[in-house]
C-alpha positions as CSV (number, residue, x, y, z in Angstrom):
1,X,101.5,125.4,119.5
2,X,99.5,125.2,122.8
3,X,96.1,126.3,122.5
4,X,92.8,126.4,125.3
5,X,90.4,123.3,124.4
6,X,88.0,126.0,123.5
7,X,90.1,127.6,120.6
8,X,90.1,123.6,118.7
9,X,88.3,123.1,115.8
10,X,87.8,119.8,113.6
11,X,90.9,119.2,111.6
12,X,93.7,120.0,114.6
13,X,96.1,117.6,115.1
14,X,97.9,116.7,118.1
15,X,101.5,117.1,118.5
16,X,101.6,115.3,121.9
17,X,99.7,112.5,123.6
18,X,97.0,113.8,126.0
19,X,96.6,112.8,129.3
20,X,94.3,112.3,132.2
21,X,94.9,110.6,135.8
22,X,95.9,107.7,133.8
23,X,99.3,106.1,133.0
24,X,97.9,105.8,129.1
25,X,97.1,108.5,127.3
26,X,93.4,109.5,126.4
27,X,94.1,110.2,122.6
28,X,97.3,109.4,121.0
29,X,99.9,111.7,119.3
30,X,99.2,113.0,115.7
31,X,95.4,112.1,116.6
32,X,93.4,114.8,114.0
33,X,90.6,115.9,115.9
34,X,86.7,115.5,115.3
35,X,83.9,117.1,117.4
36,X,83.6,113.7,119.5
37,X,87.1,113.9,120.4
38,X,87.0,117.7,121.3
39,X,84.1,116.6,124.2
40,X,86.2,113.8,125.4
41,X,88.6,116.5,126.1
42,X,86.3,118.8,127.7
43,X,85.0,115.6,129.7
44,X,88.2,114.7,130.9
45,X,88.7,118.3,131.9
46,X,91.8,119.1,129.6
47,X,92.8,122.4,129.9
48,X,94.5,122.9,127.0
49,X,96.6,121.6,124.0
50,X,99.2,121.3,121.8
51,X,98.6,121.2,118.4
52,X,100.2,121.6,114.9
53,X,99.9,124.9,113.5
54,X,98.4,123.6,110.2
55,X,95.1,122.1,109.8
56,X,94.2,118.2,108.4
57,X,92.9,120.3,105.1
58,X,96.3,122.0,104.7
59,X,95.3,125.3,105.7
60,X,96.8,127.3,108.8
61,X,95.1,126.6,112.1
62,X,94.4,130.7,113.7
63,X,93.2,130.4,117.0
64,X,92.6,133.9,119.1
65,X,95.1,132.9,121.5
66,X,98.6,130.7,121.6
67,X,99.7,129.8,125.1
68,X,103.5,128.9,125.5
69,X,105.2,128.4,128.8
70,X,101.6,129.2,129.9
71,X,102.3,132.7,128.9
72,X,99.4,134.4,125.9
73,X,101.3,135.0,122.5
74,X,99.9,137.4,120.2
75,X,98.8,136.0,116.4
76,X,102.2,138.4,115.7
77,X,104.6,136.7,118.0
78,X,103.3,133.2,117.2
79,X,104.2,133.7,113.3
80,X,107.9,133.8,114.1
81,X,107.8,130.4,115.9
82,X,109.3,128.6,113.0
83,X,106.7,125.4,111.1
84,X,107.4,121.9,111.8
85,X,107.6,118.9,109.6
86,X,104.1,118.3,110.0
87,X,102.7,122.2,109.2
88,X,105.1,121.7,105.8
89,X,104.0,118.7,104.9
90,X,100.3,119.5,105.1
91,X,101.0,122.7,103.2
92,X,102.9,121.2,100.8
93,X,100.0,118.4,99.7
94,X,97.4,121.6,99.5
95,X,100.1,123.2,97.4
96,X,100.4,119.8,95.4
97,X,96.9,119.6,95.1
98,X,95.9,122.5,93.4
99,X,98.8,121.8,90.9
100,X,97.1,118.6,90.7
101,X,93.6,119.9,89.8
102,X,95.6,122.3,87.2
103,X,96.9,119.5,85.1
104,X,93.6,117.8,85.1
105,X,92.2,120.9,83.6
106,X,94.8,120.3,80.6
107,X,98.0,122.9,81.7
108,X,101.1,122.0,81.7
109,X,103.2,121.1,84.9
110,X,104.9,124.5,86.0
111,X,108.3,122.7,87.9
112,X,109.6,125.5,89.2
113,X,106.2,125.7,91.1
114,X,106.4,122.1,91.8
115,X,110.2,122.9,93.2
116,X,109.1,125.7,95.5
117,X,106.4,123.1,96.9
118,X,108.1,120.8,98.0
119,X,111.9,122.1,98.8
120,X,111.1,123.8,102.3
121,X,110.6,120.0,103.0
122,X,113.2,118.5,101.6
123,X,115.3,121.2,104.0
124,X,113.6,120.0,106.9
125,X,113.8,116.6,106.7
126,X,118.2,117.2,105.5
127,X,118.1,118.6,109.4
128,X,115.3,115.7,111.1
129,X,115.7,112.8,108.5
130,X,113.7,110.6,111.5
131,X,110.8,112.9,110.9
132,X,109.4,111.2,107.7
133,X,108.4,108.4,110.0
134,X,105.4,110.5,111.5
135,X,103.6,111.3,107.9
136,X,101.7,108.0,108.1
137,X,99.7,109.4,111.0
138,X,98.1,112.4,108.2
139,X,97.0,110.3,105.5
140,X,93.7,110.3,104.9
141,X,91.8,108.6,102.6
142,X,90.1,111.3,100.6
143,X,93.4,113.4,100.0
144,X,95.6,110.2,99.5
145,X,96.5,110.6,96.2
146,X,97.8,114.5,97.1
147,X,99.5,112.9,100.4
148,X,101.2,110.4,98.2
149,X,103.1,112.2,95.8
150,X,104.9,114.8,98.5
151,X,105.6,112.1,101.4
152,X,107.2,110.0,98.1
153,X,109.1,112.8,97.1
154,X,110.7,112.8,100.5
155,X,110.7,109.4,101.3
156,X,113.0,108.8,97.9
157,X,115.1,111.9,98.7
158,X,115.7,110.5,101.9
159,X,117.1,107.2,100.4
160,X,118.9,108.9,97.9
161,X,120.6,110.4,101.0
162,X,121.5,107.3,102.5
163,X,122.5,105.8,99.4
164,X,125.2,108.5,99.4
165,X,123.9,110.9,96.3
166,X,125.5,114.1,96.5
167,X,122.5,116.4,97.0
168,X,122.2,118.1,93.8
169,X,121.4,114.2,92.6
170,X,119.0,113.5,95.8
171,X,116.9,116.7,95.3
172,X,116.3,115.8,91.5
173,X,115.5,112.2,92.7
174,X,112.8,113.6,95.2
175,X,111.2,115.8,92.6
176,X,111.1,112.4,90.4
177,X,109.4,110.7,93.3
178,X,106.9,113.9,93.7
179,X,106.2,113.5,90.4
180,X,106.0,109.9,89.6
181,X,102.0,109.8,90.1
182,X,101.3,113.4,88.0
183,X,100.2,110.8,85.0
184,X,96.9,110.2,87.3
185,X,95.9,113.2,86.2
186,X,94.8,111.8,83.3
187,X,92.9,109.2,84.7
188,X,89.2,109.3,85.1
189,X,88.7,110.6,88.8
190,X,85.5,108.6,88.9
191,X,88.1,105.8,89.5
192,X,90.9,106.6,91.3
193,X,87.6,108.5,93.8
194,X,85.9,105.2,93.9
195,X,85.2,103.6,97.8
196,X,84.8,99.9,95.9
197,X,86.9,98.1,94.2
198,X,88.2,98.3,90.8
199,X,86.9,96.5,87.7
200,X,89.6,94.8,86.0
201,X,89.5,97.7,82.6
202,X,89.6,100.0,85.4
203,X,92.9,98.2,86.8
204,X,94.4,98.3,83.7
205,X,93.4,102.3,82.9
206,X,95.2,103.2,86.3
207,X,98.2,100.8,85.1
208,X,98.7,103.5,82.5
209,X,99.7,106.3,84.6
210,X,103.4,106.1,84.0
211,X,103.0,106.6,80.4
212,X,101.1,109.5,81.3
213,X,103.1,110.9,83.7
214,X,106.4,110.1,81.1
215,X,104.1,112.4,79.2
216,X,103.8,115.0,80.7
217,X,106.9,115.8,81.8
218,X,109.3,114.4,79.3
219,X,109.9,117.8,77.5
220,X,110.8,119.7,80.7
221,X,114.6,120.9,80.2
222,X,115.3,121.1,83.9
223,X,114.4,117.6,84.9
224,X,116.9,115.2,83.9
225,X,116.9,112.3,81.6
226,X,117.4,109.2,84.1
227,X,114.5,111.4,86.7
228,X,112.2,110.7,83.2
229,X,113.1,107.2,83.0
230,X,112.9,107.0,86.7
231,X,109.5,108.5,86.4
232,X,108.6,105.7,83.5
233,X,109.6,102.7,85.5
234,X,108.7,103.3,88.8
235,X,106.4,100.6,89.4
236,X,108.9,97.8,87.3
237,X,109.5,94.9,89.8
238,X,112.9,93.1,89.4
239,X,111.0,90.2,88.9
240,X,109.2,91.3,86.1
241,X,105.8,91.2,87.5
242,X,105.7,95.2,87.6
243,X,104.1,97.7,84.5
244,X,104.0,99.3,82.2
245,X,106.5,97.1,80.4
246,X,107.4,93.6,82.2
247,X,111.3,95.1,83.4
248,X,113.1,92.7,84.5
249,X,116.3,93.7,87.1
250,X,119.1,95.4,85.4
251,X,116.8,97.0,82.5
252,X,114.7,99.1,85.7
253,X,117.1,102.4,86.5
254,X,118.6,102.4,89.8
255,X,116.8,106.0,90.2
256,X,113.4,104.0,89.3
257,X,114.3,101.3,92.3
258,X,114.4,103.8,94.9
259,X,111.0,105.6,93.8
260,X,109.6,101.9,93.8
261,X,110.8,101.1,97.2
262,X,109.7,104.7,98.5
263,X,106.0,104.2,96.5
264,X,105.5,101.0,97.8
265,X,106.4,101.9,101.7
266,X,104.1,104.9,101.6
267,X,100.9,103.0,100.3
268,X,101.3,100.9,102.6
269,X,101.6,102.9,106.0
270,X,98.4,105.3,104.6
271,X,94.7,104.6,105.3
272,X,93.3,103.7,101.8
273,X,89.9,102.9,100.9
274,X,90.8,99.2,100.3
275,X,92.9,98.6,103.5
276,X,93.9,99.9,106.4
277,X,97.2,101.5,107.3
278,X,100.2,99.4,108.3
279,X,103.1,101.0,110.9
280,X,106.3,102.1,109.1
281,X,107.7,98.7,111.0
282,X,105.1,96.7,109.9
283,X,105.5,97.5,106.3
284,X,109.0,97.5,106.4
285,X,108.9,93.8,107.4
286,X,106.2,93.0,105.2
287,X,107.8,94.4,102.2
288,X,111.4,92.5,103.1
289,X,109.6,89.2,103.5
290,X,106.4,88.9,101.2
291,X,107.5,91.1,98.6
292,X,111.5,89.3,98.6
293,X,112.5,89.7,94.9
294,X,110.8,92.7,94.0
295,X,112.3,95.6,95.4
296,X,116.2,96.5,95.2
297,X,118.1,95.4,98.5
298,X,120.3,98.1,98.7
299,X,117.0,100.7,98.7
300,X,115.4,98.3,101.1
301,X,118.0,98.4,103.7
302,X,118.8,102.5,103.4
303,X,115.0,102.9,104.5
304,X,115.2,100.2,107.0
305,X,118.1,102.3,108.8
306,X,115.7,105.1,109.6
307,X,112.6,103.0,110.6
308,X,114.9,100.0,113.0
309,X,117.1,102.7,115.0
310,X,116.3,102.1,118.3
311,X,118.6,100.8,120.7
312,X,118.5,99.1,123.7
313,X,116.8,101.1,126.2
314,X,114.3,102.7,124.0
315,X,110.5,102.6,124.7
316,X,108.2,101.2,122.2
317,X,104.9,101.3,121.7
318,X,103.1,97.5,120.4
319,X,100.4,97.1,117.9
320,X,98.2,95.5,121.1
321,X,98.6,98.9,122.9
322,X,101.4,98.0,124.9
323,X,104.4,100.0,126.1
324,X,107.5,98.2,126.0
325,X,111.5,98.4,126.6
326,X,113.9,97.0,123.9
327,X,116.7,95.1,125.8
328,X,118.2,93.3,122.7
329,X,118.1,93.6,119.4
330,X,119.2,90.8,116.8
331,X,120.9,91.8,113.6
332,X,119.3,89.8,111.1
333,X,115.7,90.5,112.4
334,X,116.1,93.8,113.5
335,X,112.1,94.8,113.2
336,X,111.7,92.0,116.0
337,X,113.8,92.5,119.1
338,X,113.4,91.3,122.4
339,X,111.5,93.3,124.6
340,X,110.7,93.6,128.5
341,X,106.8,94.8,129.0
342,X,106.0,98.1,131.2
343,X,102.7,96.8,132.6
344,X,104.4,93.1,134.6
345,X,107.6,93.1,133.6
346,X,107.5,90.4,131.2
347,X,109.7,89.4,128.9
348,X,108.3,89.2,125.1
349,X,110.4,88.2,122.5
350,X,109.2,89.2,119.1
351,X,110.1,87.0,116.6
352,X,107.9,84.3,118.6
353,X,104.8,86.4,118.5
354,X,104.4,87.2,115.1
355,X,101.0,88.7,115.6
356,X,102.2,91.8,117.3
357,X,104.9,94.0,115.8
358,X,105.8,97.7,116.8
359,X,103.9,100.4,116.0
360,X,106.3,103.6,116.5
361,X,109.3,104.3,118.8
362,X,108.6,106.6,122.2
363,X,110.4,109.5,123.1
């Protein structure tokens, strides 16, 4: 929704890049906004806004006034406007985290609560499957762990999808993936809170969370047998170098492959107290080659197909700032195409300049 800079408050995100007399913009696209950024706004003389309709935190964003085609909207007509992927998401980790902070507290999980959370999503991103791409931008490091369950959830009922389940099969996988982490309820928070890094017992207490989560939700009716086992072996490697039990290939469920794939991807494209985010390219590429052996191809290359769909033609934005033009695209190093810059005109081929990679695609 479009709002007058004067109606932001910390915690609004933007839905577009903002821009001045310049060709590049000010602040970037799904930038959540501070009170430094709000007076670089009012420097530059920015009018107004758009912005999602759901706070950083989770909760709706209610500003006196909505502007759309530069028309006012009363707080009436702008509840019809139907939520994006974004506003879902962010309501979705609130409503996972207080089911969270429930379990912690010793009550069981309520699934059908757990369902409701996180299906309005799972309907969205059936419609705008490209969508899950954007999440990375929300992560934040205090609310990861919240974050991390729901865009899993999606992520492995989007591979599912892919993968050709029949959706009865893909929504049961997505709750799996939701609920792979519950088990860190049981955890010390002192640890999974901490802004160092962990002692080695403290490794091997976090290393127990699949048990945990096994636990808890191994005498729910609804969820199926393989989602449990799924649930169980979700961070096996087909290596064997995964926990809680050493797997090894065919003894890890299929189901418990795409969770791993879908775990692993979203760590690494959120901001996280011991690194910084990667771009859903970036970890895409990094997972193929320095994790080769570990993750199920077949998984690998059904989340591939969303992130490397751009085709000749398409603007791209570069991990040096850069806008760029893909003008051809090589199949077996898809995440590295050859690309012609906006500023000069160069060309820069990608897979000789290994330092940059893409950041996100442009409309």
């Amino acid at each position: 929704m479009r709002v007058k800079i004067g109606e932001l408050q910390e915690g609004c995100i933007l839905v577009e890049d903002v821009y001045s007399w310049t060709n590049r913009p000010i602040i970037a696209k799904k930038t959540v906004l501070n009170e430094e950024l709000i007076e670089i706004l009012n420097v530059f003389k920015i009018v107004d806004v758009n912005v999602e309709k759901t706070l950083i935190t989770g909760m709706p964003f209610i500003p006196n006034e909505i502007i759309e085609n530069h028309e006012l909207l009363s707080l009436a007509e702008a509840k019809k406007v139907e939520l994006g992927m974004t506003d879902l998401f962010l309501q979705a980790v609130n409503g996972y985290k207080k089911e969270f902070i429930s379990w912690q507290s010793g009550l069981p999980i309520d699934i059908n609560k757990v369902r409701n959370i996180l299906m309005p999503l799972l309907e969205k991103m059936e419609k705008s499957p490209r969508e899950i791409l954007n999440l990375y931008h929300l992560s934040t490091r205090e609310d990861y762990l919240y974050h991390h369950a729901v865009a899993v959830g999606m992520i492995s009922g989007f591979i599912a999808i892919k993968l050709q389940y029949p959706k009865g099969d893909w929504v049961q996988i997505a709750l799996a993936g939701c609920l792979a982490d519950c088990g860190m309820a049981k955890i010390n928070p002192s640890i999974f809170k901490k802004t160092s890094s962990l002692t080695l017992s403290e490794y091997e207490e976090v290393k127990n969370h699949p048990l945990h989560s096994y636990k808890l939700i191994q005498n729910i009716p609804v969820i199926r047998k393989e989602m449990k086992i799924a649930i169980l072996q979700h961070h096996e490697r087909l290596d064997g170098s995964g926990y809680p039990m050493g797997e090894r290939e065919q003894k890890i469920h299929p189901i418990a492959k795409i969770i791993a794939v879908a775990d692993t991807f979203h760590a690494m494209t959120s901001e996280r107290t011991f690194r910084t985010k990667q771009s859903p390219y970036k970890a895409i590429e990094l997972i193929m080659e320095d994790n080769f052996g570990k993750f199920d191809l077949h998984c690998l290359t059904a989340l591939k197909s969303a992130i490397v769909n751009y085709t000749v033609g398409d603007k791209v934005k570069l991990s040096n700032g850069q806008i760029a033009e893909v003008l051809f695209i090589d199949e077996k190093a898809p995440t590295r195409p050859l690309l012609k810059l906006e500023d000069n005109g160069d060309v820069l081929p990608l897979d000789r300049n290994r330092q940059i990679f893409i950041e996100e695609t442009l409309a």
